[in-house]
C-alpha positions as CSV (number, residue, x, y, z in Angstrom):
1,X,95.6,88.3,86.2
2,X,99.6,87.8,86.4
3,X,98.9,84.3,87.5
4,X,96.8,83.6,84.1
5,X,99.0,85.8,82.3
6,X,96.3,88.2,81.3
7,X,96.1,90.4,78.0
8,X,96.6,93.1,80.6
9,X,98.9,92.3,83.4
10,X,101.9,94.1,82.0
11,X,99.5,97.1,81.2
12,X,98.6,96.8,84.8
13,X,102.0,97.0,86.6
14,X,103.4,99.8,84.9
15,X,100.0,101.4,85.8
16,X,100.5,100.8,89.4
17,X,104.1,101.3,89.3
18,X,103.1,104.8,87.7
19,X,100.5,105.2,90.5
20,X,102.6,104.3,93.4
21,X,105.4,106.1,92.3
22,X,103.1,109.4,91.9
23,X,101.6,108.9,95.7
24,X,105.1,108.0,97.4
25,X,105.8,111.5,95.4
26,X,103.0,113.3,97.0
27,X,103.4,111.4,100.6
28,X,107.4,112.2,100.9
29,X,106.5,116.1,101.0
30,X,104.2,115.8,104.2
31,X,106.8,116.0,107.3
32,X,103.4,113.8,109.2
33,X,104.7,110.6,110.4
34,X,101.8,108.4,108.9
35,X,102.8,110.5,105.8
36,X,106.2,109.0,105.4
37,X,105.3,105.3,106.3
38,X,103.0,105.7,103.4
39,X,105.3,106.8,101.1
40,X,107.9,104.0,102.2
41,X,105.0,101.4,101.1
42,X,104.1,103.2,97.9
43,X,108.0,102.9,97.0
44,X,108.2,99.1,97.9
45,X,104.6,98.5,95.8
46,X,106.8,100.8,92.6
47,X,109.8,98.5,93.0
48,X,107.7,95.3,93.2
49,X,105.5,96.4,90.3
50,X,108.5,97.3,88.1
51,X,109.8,94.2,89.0
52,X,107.1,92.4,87.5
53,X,107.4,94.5,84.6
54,X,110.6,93.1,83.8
55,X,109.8,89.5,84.6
C-alpha cells in the first residue's frame, strides 16, 4: 500500500502508530522480561510508523 501510495496508507500508519504506541503502553507495565522486549519493538514500530506519517 505505501509503495502504490494507496487511498489509505497515511490512514494506516497513524493507525498502527496509534496501535503500537497503546501495546508498548500496556507491555512497559509488566516487570516480565519478554514483556519489555516487546514493548521496546512496539516503540521502534510507533517511531517508524510516525515516520512515515510525516514522509
Amino acid at each position: 500500500m505505501l509503495a502504490r501510495e494507496g487511498e489509505f496508507a497515511q490512514a494506516l500508519c497513524t493507525l498502527c502508530a496509534l496501535v503500537c504506541d497503546a501495546c508498548a503502553r500496556q507491555c512497559s507495565t509488566h516487570d516480565f522480561e519478554p514483556c519489555q522486549i516487546c514493548a521496546g519493538a512496539c516503540i521502534a514500530c510507533t517511531l517508524a510508523c510516525r515516520d512515515m506519517v510525516e514522509a
